[in-house]
N, CA, C and O atoms as a GROMACS GRO file, in nm:
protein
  424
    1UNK      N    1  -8.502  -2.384  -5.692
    1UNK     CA    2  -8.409  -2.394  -5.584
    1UNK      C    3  -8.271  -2.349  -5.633
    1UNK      O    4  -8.243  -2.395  -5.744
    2UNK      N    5  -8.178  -2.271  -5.577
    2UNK     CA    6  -8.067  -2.187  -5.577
    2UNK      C    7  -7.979  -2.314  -5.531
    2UNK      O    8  -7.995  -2.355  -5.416
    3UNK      N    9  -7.876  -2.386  -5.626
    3UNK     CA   10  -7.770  -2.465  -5.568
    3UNK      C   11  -7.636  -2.372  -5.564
    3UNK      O   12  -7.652  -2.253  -5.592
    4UNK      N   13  -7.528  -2.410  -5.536
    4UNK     CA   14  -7.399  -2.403  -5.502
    4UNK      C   15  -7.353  -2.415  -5.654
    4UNK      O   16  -7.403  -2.490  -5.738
    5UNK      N   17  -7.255  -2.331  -5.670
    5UNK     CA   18  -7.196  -2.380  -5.817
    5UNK      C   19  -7.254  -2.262  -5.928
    5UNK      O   20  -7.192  -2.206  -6.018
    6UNK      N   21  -7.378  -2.249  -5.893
    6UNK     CA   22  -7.493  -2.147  -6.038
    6UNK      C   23  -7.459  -2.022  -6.001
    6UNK      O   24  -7.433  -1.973  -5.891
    7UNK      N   25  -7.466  -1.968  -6.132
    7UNK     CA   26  -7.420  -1.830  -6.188
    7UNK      C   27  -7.588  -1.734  -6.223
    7UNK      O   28  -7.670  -1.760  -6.311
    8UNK      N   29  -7.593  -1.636  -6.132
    8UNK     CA   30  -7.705  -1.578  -6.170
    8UNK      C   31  -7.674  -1.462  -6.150
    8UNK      O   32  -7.582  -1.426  -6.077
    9UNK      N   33  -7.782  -1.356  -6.241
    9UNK     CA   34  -7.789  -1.221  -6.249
    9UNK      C   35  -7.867  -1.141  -6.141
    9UNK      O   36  -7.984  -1.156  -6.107
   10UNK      N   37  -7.762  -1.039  -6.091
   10UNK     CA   38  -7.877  -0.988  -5.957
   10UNK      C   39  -7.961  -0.861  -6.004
   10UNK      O   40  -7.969  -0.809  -6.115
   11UNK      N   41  -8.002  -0.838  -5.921
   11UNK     CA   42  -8.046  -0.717  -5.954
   11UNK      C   43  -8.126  -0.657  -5.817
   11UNK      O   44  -8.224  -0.686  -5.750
   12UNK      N   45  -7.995  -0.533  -5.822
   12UNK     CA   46  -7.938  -0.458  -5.687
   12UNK      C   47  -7.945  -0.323  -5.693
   12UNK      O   48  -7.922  -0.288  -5.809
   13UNK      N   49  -7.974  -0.198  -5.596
   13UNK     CA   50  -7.993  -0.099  -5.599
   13UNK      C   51  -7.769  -0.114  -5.582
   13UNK      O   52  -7.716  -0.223  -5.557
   14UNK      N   53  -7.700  -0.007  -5.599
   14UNK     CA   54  -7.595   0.037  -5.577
   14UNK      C   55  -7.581   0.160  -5.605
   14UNK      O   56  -7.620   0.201  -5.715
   15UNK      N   57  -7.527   0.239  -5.522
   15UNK     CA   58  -7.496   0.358  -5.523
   15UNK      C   59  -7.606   0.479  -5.553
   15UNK      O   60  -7.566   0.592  -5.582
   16UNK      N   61  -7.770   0.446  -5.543
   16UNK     CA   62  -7.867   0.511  -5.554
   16UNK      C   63  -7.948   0.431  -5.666
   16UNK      O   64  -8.071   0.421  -5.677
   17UNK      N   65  -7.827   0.365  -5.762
   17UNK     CA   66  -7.867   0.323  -5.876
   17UNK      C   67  -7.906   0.185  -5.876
   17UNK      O   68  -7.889   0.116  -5.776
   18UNK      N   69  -7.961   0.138  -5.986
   18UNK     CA   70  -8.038   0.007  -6.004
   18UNK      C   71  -7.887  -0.089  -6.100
   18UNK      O   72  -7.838  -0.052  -6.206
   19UNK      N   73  -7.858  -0.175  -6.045
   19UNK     CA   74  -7.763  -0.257  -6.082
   19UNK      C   75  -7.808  -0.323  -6.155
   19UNK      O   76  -7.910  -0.369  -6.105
   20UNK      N   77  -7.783  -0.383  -6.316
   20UNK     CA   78  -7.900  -0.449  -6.380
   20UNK      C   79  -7.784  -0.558  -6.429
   20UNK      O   80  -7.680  -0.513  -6.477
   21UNK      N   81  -7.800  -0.670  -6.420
   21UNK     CA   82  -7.759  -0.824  -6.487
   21UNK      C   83  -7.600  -0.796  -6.426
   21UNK      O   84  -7.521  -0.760  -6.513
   22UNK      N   85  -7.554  -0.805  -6.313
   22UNK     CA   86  -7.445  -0.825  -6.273
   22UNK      C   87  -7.418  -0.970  -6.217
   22UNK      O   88  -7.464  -1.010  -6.110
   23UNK      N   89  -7.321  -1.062  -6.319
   23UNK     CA   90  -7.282  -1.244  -6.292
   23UNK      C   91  -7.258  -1.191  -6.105
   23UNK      O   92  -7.217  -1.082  -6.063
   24UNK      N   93  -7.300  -1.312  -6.027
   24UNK     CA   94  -7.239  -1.402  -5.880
   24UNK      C   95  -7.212  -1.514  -5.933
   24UNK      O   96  -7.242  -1.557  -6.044
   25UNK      N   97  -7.137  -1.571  -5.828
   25UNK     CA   98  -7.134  -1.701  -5.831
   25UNK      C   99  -7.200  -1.751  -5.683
   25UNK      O  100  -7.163  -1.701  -5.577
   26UNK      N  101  -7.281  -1.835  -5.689
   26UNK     CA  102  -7.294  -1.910  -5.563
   26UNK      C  103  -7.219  -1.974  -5.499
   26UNK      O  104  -7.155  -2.065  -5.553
   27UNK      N  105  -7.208  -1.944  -5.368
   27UNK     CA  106  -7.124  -2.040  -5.283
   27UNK      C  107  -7.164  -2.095  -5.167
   27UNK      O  108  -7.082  -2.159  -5.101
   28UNK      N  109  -7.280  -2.082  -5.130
   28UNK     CA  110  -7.353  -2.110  -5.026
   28UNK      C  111  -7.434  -2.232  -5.054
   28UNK      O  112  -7.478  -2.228  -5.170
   29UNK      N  113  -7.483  -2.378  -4.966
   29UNK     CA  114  -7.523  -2.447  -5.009
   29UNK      C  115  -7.704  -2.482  -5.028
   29UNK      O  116  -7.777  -2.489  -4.930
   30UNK      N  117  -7.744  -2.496  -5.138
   30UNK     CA  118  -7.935  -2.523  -5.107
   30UNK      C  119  -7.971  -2.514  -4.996
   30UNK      O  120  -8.026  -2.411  -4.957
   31UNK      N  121  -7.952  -2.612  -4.920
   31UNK     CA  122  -8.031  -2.624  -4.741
   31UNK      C  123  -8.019  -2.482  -4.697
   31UNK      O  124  -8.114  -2.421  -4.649
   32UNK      N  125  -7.879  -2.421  -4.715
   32UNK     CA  126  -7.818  -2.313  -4.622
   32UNK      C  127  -7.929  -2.206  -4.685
   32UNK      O  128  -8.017  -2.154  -4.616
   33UNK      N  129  -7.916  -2.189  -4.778
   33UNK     CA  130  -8.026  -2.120  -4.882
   33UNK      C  131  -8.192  -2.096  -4.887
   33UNK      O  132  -8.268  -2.007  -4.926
   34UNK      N  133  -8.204  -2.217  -4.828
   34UNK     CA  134  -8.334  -2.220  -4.804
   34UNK      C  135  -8.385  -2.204  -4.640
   34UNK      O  136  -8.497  -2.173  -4.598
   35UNK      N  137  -8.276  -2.234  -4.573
   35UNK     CA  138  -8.335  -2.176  -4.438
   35UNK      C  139  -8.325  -2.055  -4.361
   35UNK      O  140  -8.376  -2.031  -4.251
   36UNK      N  141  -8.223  -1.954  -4.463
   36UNK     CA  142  -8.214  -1.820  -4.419
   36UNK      C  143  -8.296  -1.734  -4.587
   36UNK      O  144  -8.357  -1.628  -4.600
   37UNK      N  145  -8.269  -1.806  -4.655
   37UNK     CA  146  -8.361  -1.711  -4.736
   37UNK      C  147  -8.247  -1.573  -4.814
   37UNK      O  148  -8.264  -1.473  -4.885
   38UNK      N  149  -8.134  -1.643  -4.751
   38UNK     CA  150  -8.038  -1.580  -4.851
   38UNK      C  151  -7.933  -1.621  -4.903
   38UNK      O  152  -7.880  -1.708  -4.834
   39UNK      N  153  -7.869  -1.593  -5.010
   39UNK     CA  154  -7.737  -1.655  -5.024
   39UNK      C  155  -7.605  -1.593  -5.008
   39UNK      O  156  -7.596  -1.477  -4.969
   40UNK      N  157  -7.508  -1.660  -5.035
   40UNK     CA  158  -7.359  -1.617  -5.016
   40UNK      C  159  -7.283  -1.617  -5.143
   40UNK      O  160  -7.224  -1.718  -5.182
   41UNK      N  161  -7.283  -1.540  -5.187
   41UNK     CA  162  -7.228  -1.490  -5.341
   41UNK      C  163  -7.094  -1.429  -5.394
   41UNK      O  164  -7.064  -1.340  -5.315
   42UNK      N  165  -6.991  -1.438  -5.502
   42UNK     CA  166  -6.930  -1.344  -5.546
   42UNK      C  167  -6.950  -1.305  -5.638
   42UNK      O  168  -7.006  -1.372  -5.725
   43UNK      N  169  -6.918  -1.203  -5.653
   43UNK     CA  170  -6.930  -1.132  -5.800
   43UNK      C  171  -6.827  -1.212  -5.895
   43UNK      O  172  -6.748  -1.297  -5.855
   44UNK      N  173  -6.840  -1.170  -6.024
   44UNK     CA  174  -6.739  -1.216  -6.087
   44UNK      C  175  -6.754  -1.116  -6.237
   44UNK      O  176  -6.857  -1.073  -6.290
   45UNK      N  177  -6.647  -1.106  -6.267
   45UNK     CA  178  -6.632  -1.018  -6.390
   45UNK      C  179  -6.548  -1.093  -6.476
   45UNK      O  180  -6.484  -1.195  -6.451
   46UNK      N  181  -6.560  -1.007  -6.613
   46UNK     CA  182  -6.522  -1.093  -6.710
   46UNK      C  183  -6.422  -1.064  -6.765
   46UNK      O  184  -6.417  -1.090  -6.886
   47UNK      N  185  -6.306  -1.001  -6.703
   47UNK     CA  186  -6.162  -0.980  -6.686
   47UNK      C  187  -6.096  -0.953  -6.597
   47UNK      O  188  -6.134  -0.865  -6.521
   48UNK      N  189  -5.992  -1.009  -6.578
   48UNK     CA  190  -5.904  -0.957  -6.446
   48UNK      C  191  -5.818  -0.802  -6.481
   48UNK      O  192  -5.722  -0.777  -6.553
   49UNK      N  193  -5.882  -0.739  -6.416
   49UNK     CA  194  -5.785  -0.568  -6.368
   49UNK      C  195  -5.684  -0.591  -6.322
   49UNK      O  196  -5.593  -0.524  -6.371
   50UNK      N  197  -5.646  -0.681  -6.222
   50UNK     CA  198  -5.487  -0.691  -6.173
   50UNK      C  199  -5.553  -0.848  -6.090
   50UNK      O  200  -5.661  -0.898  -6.057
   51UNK      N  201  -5.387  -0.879  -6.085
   51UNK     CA  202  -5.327  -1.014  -6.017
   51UNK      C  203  -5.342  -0.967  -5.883
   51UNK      O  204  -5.297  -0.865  -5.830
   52UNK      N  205  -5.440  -1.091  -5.820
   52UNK     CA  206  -5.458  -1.095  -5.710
   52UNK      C  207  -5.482  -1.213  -5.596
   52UNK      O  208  -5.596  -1.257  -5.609
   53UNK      N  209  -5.435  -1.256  -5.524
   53UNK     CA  210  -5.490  -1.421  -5.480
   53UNK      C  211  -5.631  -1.468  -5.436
   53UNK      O  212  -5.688  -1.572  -5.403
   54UNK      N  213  -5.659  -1.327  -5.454
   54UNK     CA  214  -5.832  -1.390  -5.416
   54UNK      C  215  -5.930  -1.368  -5.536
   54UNK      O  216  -6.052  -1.364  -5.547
   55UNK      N  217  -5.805  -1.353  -5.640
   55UNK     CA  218  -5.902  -1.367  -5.783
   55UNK      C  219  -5.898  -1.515  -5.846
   55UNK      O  220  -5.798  -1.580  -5.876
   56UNK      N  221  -6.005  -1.543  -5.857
   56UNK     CA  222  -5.970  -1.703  -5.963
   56UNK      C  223  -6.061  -1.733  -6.100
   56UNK      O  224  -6.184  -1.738  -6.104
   57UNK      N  225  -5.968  -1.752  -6.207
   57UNK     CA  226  -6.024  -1.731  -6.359
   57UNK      C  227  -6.075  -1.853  -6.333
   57UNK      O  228  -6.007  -1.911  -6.248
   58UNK      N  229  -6.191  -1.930  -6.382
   58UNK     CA  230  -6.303  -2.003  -6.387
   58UNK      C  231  -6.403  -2.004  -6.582
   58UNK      O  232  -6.425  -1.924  -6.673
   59UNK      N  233  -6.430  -2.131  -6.554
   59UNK     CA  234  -6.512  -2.147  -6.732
   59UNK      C  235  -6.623  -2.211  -6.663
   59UNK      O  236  -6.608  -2.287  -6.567
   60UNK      N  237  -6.739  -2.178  -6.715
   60UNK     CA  238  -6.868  -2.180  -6.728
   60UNK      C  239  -6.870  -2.320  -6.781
   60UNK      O  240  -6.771  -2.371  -6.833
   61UNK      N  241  -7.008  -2.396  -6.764
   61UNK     CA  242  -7.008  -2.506  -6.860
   61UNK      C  243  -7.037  -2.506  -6.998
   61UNK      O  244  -7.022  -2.592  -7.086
   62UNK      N  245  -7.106  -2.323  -6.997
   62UNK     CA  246  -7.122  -2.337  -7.156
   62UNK      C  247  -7.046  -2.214  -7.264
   62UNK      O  248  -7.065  -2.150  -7.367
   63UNK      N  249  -6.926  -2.242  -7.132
   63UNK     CA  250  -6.781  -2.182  -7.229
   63UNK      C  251  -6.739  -2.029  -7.201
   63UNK      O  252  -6.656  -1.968  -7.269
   64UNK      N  253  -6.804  -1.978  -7.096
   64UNK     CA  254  -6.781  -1.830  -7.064
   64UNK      C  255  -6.690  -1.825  -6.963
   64UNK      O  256  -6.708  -1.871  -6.850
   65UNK      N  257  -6.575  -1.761  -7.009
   65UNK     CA  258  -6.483  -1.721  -6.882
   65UNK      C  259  -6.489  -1.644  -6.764
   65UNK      O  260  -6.433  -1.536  -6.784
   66UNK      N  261  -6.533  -1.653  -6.650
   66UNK     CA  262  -6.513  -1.542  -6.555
   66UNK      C  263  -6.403  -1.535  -6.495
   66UNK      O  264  -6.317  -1.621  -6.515
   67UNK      N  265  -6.377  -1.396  -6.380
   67UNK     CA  266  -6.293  -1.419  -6.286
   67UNK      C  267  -6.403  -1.372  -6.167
   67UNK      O  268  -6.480  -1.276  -6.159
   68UNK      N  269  -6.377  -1.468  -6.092
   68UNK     CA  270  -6.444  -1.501  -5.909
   68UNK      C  271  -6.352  -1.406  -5.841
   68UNK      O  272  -6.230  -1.417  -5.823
   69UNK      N  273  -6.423  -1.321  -5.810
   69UNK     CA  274  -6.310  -1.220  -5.714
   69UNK      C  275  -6.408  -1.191  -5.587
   69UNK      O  276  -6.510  -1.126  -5.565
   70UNK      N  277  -6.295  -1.295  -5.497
   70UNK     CA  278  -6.335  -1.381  -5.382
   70UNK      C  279  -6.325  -1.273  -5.255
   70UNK      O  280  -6.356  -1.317  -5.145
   71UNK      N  281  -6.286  -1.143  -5.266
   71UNK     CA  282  -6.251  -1.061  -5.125
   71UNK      C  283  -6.357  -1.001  -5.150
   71UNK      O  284  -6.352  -0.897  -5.083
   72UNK      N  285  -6.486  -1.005  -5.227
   72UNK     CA  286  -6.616  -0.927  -5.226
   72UNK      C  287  -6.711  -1.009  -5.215
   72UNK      O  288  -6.814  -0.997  -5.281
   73UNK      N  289  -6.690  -1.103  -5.129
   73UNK     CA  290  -6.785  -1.216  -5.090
   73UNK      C  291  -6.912  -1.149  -4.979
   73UNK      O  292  -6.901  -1.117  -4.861
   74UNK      N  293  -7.027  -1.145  -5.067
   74UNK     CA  294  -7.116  -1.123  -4.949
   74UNK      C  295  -7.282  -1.186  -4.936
   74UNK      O  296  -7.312  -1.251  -5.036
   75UNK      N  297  -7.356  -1.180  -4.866
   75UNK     CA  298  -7.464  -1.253  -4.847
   75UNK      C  299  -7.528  -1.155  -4.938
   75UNK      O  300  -7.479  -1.044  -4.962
   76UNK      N  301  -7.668  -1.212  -5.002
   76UNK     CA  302  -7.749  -1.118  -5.087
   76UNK      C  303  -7.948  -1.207  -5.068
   76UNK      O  304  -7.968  -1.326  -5.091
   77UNK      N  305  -8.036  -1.128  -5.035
   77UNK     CA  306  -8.168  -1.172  -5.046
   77UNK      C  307  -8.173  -1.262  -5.133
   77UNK      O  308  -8.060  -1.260  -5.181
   78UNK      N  309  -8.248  -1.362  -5.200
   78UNK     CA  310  -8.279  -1.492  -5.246
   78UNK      C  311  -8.375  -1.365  -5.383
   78UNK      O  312  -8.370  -1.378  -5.506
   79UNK      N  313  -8.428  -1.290  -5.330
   79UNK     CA  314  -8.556  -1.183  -5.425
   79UNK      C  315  -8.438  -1.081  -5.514
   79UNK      O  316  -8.466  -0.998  -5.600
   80UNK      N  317  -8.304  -1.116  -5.462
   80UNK     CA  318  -8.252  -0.998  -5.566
   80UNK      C  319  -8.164  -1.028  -5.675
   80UNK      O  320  -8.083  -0.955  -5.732
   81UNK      N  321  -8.202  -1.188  -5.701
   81UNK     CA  322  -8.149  -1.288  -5.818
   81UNK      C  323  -8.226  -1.286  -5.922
   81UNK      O  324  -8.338  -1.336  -5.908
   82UNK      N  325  -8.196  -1.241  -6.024
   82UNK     CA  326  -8.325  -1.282  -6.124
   82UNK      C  327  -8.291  -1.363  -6.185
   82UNK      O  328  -8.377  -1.448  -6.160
   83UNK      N  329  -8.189  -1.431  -6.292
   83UNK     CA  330  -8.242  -1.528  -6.351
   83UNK      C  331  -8.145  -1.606  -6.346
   83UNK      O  332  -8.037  -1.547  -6.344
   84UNK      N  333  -8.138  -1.769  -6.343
   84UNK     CA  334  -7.989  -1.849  -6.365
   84UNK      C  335  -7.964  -1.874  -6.517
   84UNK      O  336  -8.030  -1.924  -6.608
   85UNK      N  337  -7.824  -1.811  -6.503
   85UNK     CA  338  -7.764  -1.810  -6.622
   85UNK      C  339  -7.710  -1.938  -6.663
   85UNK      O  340  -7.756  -2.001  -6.757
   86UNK      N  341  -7.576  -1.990  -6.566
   86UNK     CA  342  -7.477  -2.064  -6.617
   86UNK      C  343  -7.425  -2.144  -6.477
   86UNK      O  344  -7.426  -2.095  -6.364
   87UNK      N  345  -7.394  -2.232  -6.500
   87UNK     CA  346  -7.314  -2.345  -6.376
   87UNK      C  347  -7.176  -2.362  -6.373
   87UNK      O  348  -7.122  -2.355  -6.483
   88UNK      N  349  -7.113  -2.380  -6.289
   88UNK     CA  350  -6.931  -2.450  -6.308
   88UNK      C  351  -6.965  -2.583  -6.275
   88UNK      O  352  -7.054  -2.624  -6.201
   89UNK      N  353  -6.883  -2.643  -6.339
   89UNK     CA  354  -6.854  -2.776  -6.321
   89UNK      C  355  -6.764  -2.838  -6.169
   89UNK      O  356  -6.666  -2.781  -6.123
   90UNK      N  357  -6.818  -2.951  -6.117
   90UNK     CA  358  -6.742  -2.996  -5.971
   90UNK      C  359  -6.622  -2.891  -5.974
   90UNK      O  360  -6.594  -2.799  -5.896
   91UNK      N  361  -6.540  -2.951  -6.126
   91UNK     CA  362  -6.432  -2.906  -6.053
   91UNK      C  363  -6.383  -2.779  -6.041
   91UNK      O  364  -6.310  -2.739  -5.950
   92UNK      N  365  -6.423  -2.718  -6.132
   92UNK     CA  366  -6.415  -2.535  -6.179
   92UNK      C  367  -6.442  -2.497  -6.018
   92UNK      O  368  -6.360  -2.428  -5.956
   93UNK      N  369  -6.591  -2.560  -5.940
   93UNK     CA  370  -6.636  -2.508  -5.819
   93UNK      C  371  -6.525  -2.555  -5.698
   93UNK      O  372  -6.503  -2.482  -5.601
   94UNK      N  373  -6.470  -2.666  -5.712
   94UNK     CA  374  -6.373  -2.705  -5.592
   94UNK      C  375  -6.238  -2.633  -5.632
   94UNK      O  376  -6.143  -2.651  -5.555
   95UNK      N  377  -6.224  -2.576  -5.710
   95UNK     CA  378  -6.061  -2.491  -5.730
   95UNK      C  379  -6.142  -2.316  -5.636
   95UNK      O  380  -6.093  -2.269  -5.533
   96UNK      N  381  -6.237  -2.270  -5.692
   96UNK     CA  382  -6.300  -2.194  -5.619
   96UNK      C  383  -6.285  -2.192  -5.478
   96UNK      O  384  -6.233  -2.099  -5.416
   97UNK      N  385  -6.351  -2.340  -5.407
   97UNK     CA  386  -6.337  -2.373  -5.268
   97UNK      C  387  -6.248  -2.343  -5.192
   97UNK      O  388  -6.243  -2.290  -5.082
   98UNK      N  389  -6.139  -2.404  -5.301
   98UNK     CA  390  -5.984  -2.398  -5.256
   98UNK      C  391  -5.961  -2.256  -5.214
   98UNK      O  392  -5.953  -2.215  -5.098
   99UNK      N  393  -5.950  -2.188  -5.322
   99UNK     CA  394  -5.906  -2.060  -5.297
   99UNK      C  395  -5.924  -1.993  -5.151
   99UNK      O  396  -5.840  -1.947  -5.074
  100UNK      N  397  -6.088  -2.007  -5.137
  100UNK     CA  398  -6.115  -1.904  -5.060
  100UNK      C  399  -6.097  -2.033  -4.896
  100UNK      O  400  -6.080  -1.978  -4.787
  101UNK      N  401  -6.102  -2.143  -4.898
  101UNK     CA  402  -5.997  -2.172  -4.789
  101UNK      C  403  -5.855  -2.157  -4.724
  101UNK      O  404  -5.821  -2.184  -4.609
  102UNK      N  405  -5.766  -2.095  -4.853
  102UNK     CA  406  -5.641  -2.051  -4.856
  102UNK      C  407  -5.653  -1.925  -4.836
  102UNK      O  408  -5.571  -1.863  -4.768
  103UNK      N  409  -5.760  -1.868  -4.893
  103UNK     CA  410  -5.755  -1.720  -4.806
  103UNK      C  411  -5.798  -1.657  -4.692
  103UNK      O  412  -5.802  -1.541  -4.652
  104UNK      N  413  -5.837  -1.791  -4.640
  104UNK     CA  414  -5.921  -1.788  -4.483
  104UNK      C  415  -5.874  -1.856  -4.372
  104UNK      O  416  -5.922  -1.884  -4.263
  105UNK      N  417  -5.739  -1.879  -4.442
  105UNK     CA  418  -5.645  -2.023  -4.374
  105UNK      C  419  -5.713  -2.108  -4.307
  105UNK      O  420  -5.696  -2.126  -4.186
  106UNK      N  421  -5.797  -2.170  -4.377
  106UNK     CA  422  -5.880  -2.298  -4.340
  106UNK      C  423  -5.801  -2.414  -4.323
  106UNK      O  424  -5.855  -2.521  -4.293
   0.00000   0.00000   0.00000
């Protein structure tokens, strides 16, 4: 089961090409997950290119830095995840939350 919070590798056709072990972060919740059969994801990379408010630097629980770059938020098949890598912790995931409520003026 796919929770909220887990960091997994997709694996995605892009640009003709086969996308191989690119980090998401989940943001969508189990239930939500399991009754459409897809999730709601960001990418995240492992440096920031430029200052942005819908970027947010984030630590892994087992010590890997990402940045969540939250304006490429999109749904993805449940079949195009392959493996779980890594989790954030409550709170790593509720600064996340935050963000993208501030950028949605929630």
């Amino acid at each position: 089961m796919i929770h909220k919070g887990e960091i997994y590798l997709t694996d995605r056709y892009r640009g003709g090409k086969k996308d191989y072990g690119r980090p998401v972060l989940i943001l969508s919740s189990a239930e939500n997950n399991r009754e459409t059969g897809c999730v709601v994801a960001a990418p995240l990379v492992s440096r920031e290119r430029y200052a942005a408010a819908s970027h947010i630097a984030v630590e892994s629980v087992q010590g890997q830095t990402y940045v969540a770059v939250l304006e490429h938020v999109k749904s993805l098949p449940e079949r195009s995840l392959q493996r779980r890598k890594d989790h954030l912790s409550r709170h790593a995931m509720a600064r996340v939350e935050g963000t993208l409520c501030r950028l949605l003026e929630l």
